[in-house]
N, C-alpha and C positions, 0 to 999 in steps of 0.2 A: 605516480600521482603526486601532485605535490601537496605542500602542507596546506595553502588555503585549502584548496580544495577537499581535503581530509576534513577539515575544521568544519566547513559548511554540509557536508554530507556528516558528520556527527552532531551538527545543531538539527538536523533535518530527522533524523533519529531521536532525539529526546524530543522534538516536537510531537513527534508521533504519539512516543510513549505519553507525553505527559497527556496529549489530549485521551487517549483512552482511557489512564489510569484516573482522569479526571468526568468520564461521562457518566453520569447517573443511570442511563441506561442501561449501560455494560455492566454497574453496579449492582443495578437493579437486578436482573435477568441474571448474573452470578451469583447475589443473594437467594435469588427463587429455587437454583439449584442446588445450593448448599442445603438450603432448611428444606430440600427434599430426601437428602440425606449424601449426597454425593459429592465427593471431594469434586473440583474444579481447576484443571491445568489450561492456560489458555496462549497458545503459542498461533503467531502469526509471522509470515513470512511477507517483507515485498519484495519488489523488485525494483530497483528503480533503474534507468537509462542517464546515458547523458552525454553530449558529442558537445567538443570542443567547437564552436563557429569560427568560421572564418575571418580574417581580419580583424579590427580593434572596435566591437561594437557598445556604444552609450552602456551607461550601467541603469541609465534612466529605464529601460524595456522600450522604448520606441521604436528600436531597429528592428530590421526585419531577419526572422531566426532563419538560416540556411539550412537545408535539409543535410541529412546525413552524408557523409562519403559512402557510405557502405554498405549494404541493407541486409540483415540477421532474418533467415525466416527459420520459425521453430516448429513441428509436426509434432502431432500428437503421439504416443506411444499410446496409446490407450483410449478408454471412454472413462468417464466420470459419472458416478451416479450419482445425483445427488438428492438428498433427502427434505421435507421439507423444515426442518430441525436446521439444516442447513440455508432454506433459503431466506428464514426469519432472521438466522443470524448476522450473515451477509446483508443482507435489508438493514437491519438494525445499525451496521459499520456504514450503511447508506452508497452500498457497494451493489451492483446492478448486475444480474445474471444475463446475459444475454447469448442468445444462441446462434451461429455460423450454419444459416441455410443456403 
């Protein structure tokens, strides 16, 4: 990987962080917890993608993005249950549940 590259996926990571550590919401709703009496650890995982494009395209975004060379399919090991403690909070990161029928 090289080092721009390094560079823009670690500004891409404190953007993250700074926007959560900055929403009032998060704040809020971690405050509610706390003065319920419960300590609060709040760990979040993403994932992000990202395929090198083909050829020498604009930095403007006007080109047209080439699909992958190669395509990753991932199966589930399991079910997830999830609660709805779970789906406020998800909501709340304004992150969509959506179900594969």
């Amino acid at each position: 990987m090289d080092d721009r590259l390094k560079e823009l996926m670690q500004e891409l990571g404190n953007a993250i962080n700074e926007s959560l550590s900055e929403s009032d919401r998060i704040a809020s709703a971690i405050g509610d917890i706390k003065r319920s009496g419960y300590d609060v650890f709040l760990v979040l995982e993403a994932t992000i993608g990202f395929n090198k494009r083909d050829g020498d395209g604009d930095a403007d975004g006007d080109e047209e993005i080439s699909e992958p060379n190669e395509r990753t399919t991932f199966e589930s090991a399991g079910t997830v249950k999830w609660t709805s403690q779970d789906a406020k909070f998800l909501k709340a990161l304004r992150i969509s549940m959506e179900e594969d029928r």
